[in-house]
N, C-alpha and C positions, 0 to 999 in steps of 0.2 A: 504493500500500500504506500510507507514510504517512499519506495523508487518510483513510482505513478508521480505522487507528486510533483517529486522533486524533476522528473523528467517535464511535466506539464510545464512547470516552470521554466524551465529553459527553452522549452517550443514558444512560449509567450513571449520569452523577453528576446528570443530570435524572431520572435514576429514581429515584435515592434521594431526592433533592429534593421530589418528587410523593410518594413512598412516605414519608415522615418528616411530609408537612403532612395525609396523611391520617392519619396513626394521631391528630390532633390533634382534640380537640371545634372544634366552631364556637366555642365562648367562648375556646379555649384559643387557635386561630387570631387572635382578633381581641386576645387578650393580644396576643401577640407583634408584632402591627403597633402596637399602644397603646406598647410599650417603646418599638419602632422611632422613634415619633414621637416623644416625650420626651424622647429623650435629649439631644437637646441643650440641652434648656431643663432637665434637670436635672445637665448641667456648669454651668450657670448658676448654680444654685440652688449647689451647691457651691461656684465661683469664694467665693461673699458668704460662705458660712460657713468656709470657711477663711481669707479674708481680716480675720475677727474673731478675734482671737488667743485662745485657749481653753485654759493654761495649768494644769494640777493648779489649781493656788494660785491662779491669776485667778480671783477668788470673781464679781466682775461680769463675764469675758468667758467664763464656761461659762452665767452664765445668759442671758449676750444671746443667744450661739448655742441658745439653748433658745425664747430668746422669737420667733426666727426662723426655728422651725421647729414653732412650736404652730400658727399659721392654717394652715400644710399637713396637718397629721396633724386639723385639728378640720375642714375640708374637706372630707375624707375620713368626718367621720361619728365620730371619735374621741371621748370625752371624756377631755381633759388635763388633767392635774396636778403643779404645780412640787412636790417636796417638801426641804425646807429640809434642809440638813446640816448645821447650824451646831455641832450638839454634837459631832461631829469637825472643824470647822475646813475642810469641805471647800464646795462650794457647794450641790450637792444635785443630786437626777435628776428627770429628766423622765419620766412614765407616762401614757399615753393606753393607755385601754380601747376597745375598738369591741363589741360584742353584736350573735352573731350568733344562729338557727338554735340553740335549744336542746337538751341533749344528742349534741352533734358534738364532734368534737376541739379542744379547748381549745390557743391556740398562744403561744407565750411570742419573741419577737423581741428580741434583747438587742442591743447599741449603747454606743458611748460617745462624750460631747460633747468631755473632753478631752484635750489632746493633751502633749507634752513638752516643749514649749518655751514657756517663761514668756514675759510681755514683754520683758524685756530680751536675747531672744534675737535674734540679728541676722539670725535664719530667719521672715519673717513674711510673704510674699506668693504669693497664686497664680501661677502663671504657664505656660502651654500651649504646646506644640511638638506640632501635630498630636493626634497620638492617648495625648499622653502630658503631663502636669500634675503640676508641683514647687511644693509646696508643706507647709506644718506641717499635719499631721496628712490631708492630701491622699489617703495609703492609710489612715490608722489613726489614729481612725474614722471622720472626716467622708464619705469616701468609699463607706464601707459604711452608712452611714445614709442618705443621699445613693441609695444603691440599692435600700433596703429601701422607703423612698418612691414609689421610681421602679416598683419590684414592685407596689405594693399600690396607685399608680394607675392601674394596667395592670388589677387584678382590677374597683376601681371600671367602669373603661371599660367590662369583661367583661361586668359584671354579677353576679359572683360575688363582693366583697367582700359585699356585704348578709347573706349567711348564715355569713361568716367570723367565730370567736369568738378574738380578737386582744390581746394584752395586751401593749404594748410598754413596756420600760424601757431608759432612756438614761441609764447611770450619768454622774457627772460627776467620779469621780475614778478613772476605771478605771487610768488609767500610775499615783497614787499615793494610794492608798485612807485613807480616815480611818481612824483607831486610835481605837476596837476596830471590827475590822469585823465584830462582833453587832450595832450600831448601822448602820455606813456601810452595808450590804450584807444589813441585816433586809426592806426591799419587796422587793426581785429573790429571797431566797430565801422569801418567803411567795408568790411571783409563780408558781415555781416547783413550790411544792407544790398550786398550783391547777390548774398545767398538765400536759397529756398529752405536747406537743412543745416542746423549744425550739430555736429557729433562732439562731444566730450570726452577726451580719454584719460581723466581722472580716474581714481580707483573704483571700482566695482565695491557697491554695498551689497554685505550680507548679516540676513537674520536669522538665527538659528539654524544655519548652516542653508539656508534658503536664497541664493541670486535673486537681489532687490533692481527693480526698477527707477531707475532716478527722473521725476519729470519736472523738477522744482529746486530752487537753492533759496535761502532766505538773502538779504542784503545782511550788509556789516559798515554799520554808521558810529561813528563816535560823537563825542558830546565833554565841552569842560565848560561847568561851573564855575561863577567864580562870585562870593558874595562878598560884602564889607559891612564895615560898621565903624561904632568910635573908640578909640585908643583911649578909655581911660580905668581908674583905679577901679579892681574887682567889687568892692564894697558898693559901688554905684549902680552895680549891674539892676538893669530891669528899670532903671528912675528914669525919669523925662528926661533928664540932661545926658545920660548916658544910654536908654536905648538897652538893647537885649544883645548888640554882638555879633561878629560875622559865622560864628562857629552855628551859632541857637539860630542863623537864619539859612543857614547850611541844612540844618537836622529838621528846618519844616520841608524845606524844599524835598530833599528826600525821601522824608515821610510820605509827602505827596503823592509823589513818583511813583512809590510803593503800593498806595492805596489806588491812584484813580486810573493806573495807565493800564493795568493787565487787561487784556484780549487775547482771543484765540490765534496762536502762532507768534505772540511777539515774547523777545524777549527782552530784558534791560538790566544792565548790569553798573555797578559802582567798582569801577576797580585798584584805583588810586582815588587819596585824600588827606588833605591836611591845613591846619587853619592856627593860628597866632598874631605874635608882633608882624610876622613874615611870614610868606608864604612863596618859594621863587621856584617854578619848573623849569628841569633843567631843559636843553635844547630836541632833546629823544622825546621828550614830552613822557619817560617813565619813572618819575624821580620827583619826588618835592622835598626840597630843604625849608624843613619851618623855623623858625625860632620864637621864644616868650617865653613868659612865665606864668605861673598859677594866680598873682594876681592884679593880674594885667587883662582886659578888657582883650578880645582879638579884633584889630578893624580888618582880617582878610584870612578869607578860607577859600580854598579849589579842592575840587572836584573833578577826575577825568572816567568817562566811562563810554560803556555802547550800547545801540540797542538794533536789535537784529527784526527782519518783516521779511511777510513774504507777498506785497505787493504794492508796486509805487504810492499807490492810494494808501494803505496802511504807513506807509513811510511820512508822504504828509499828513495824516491825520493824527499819526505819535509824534510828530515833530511840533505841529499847531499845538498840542496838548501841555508840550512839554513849557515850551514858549509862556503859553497862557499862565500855568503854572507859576515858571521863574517870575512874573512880570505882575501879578497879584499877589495879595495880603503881604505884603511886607512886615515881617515885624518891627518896632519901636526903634527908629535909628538907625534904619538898613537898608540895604539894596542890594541886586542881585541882577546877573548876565551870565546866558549862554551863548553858545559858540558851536554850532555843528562843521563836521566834517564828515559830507555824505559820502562814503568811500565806493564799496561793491555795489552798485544795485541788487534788486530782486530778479528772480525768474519767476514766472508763477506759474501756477498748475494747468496751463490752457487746455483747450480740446486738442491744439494741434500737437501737443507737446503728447499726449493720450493716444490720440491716433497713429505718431510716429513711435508710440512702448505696444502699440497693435500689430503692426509691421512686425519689429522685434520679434515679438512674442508671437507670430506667426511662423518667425523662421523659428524660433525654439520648438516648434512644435515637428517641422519638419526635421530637426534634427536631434527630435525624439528626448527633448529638453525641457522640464517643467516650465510653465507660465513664470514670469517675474511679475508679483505684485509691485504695485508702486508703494516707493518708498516716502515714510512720513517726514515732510521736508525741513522737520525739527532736528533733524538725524543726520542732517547733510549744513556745511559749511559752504561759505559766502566762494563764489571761483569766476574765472575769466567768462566764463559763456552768459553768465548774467549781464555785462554788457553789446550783448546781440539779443536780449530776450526780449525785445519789442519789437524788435525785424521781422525776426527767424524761427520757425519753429525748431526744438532743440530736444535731443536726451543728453543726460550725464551718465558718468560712470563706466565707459567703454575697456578699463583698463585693469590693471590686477587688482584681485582682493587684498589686503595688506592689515595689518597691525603695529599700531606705538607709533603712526605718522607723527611726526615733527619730535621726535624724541629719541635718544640712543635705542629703543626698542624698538624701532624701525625694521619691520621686516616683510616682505609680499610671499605671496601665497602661486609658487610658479604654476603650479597646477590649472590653475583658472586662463593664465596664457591662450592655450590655444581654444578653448570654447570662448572666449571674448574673442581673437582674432576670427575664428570661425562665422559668428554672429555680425561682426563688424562688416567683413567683407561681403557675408553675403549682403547686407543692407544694403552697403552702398552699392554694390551688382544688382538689386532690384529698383533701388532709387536710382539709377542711373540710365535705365530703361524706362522710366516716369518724364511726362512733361514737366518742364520748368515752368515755375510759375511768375516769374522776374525775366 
């Protein structure tokens, strides 16, 4: 009776096996053996670019890592282009165009070269256990670049890159963007308004060992407070002549904050503070030197923090909130300003964004691959493709699963490799057979 089963079993999971490689074109079949083959010569290719330190600020180790991956994308039929960031201080991105098949879907593939640890980080080498690789920027984003690669020479091998119309941009200060990002982040959003799709090859979310769906990122906006009041002897505190203090008109604002701003998906945070004689931030804006005494009146307290949305309307309607807030009830003797710095935008959960984790999850099926629900966009951090999310329809997450991002625990999950490139390539092989709509 056991061996009945257990043989049933195998006829099933051989039938789904037969029944998943037919729902496949013959190009789409020979993707999938082209990934198959790759991959290990494309943990290679990543071992070396990870192994090149690629630091925000490393101006020369985000462009080596650029110069080391222009003969693979020009390979492929690409034309690349360094473009200089120098008027923010950052190194700049890399853009390869490919031209395909005119009038088809225009596809936008976003990336980024660098990672979070400078050189003087004492987290600098590859290093492999099996099916799994600790290294600086290993999941985010070498590793997604690394795959998008590995994708689109899978569609060459097909035969189905030649009519693909492809416009890849590889920011190179994605963890810390030049000021003002009208400059750092002007090609990706003109990249954007060309294109019909854009693809994310960020890391891949997963729940419970479950391949998540990304069709949303929240923004990431910051905010410093800054109150005052009058400089005198503590004994006065609270009197007409002295007023309540910069510190007491710090802790209503706050309190506020706390109370009247919570809605569904936002989030807000206090993460630096301090108030006294003095209050002076330093130039990084992560530091305050206070100085006073206990009693001593404070005329000036700061505040720096963020608050995160997940749609431009929420953005202004937490920022209007916040404003209203700073700028009424003052307590006795005091006054009070904020100061935004709207950094990331949002993506929001559009239909089209739905419709393009439908596709996906179309081909998952044909490659005999559960459904990816979508992921709950509390779960997912502020990234480059939020400035195209008002163009472009877009998914996130095209790239390796990974754990400990931005931290010496930094390690990706190789495994996931070639079903992300698999998935990748066919998309773009079905999108690319699609009218454009631009």
């Amino acid at each position: 009776m056991r061996q009945t089963i257990v043989k049933a079993a195998l006829c099933g999971a051989m039938l789904l096996a037969t029944t998943a490689q037919a729902a496949l074109s013959p190009a789409e079949q020979k993707i999938g053996a082209s990934v198959d083959a790759g991959h290990e010569p494309a943990i290679a290719l990543l071992e070396k670019i990870v192994n090149q330190n690629s630091g925000s600020m490393n101006i020369a180790g985000v462009k080596a890592v650029a110069d080391m991956l222009r003969p693979e994308f020009e390979a492929l039929g690409f034309a690349v282009t360094w473009k200089p960031m120098d008027q923010v201080k950052r190194a700049g991105h890399f853009i390869a165009v490919h031209k395909g098949k005119a009038g088809t879907t225009k596809m936008l593939l976003i990336g980024h070269l660098d990672t979070v640890f400078e050189p003087d980080s004492p987290f600098q080498t590859f290093k492999r256990d099996g099916d799994w690789a600790a290294g600086p920027g290993v999941g985010d984003d070498k590793g997604g670049v690394v795959t998008m690669l590995l994708a689109l020479k899978a569609m060459q091998a097909a035969d189905t890159l030649k009519n693909a119309n492809i416009e890849v941009v590889l920011t190179g200060d994605e963890e810390d963007s030049g000021d003002p990002v009208s400059i750092s982040r002007a090609d990706l959003i003109a990249a954007g308004k060309r294109a019909d799709v854009a693809l994310d090859f960020e890391g891949l979310s997963r729940e419970d060992g479950k391949d998540m769906g990304s069709i949303a990122r929240r923004s990431s906006n910051s905010w410093t407070l800054t109150t005052s009041g009058k400089s005198a002897h503590s004994s006065g505190i609270f009197s007409a002549a002295a007023g309540d203090g910069a510190v007491y008109e710090m802790a209503r604002i706050i309190t506020a904050f706390r109370k009247e701003l919570p809605e569904p998906n936002l989030t807000f945070n206090v993460g630096l503070i301090g108030g006294g004689q003095s209050a002076d931030v330093d130039k990084d804006g992560v530091r305050i030197a206070v100085t006073g005494k206990t009693n001593i009146i404070p005329p000036i307290a700061v505040a720096k923090g963020d608050f995160r949305t997940l749609s431009q309307d929420q953005t202004e309607r937490v920022r209007a909130k916040m404003q209203a807030i700073v700028d009424s009830g003052h307590l006795p003797g005091t006054g009070a300003g904020i100061a935004f710095d709207l950094g990331y935008p949002s993506m929001a959960p559009t239909a089209g964004n739905r419709a393009l984790l439908a596709k996906l999850n179309g081909i998952n099926k044909d490659l005999g691959l559960p459904d990816m629900p979508e992921l709950d966009p509390l779960k997912r951090g502020a990234g480059d493709i939020s400035f195209v999310a008002q163009d472009v329809d877009g998914l996130v997450g095209l790239g390796l699963a990974s754990t400990g991002d931005h931290s010496p625990a930094e390690k990706a999950d190789l495994s996931t490799m070639p079903r992300q490139a698999k998935r990748a390539a066919m998309l773009m092989t079905r999108l690319s057979a699609e009218k454009g709509r631009k």
